[in-house]
N, C-alpha and C positions, 0 to 999 in steps of 0.2 A: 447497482451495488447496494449492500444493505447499508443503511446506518448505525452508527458505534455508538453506546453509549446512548440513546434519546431517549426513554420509556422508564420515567422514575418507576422503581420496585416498591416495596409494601417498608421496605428500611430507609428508603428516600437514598440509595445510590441508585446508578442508574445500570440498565441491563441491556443487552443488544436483542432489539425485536427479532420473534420465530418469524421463520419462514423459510423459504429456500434459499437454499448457500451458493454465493456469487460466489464462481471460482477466481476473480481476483482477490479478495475478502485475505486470502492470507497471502499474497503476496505484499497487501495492502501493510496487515498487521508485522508480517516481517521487516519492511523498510521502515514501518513505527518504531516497533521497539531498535531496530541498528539506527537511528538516528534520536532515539531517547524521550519518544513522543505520546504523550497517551493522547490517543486521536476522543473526539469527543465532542458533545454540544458547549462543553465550559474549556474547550483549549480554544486559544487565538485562530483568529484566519490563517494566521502567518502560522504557526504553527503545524495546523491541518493541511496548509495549503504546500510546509515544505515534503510532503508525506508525496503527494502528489506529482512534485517537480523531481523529486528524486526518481519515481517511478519513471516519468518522461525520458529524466537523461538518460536513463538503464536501456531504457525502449527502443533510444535514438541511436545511441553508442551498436546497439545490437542489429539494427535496422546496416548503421553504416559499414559495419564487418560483413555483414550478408551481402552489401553491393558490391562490398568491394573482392569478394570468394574468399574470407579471410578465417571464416568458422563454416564448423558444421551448421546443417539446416534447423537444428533441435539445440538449442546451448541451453546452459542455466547461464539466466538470464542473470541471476545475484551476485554470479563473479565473473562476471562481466568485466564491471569497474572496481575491482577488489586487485 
């Protein structure tokens, strides 16, 4: 996954390093911004780290409708728990 935020710019904000694009990267940045987070090296662990656990429960929740034949095999995954 790329990292947010790490690579101060020439204005001293910081910009997100080139390179190729991890197709989680906006799923990533989607549950940021729906939970009000700017991901980054100056937010909290806790912070960055609810980014994270939010993705998990989406993952699990959707993991456990699949065992149980209760969704299609392709959902979106973001209204899941909505």
């Amino acid at each position: 996954m790329n990292i947010i935020n790490t690579r101060p710019s020439d204005e001293g904000s910081y910009t997100k390093p080139k390179g190729p694009i991890d197709p989680i990267d906006p799923i990533v940045q989607q549950v940021a911004h729906e939970l009000g987070v700017t991901l980054g090296a100056d937010s909290t662990a806790r912070a960055n780290g609810s980014v994270g656990g939010e993705i998990t429960k989406r993952l699990v929740a959707i993991g456990l409708q699949k065992m149980s034949g209760s969704i299609s095999p392709q959902p979106d995954p973001w209204k899941v728990l909505h």
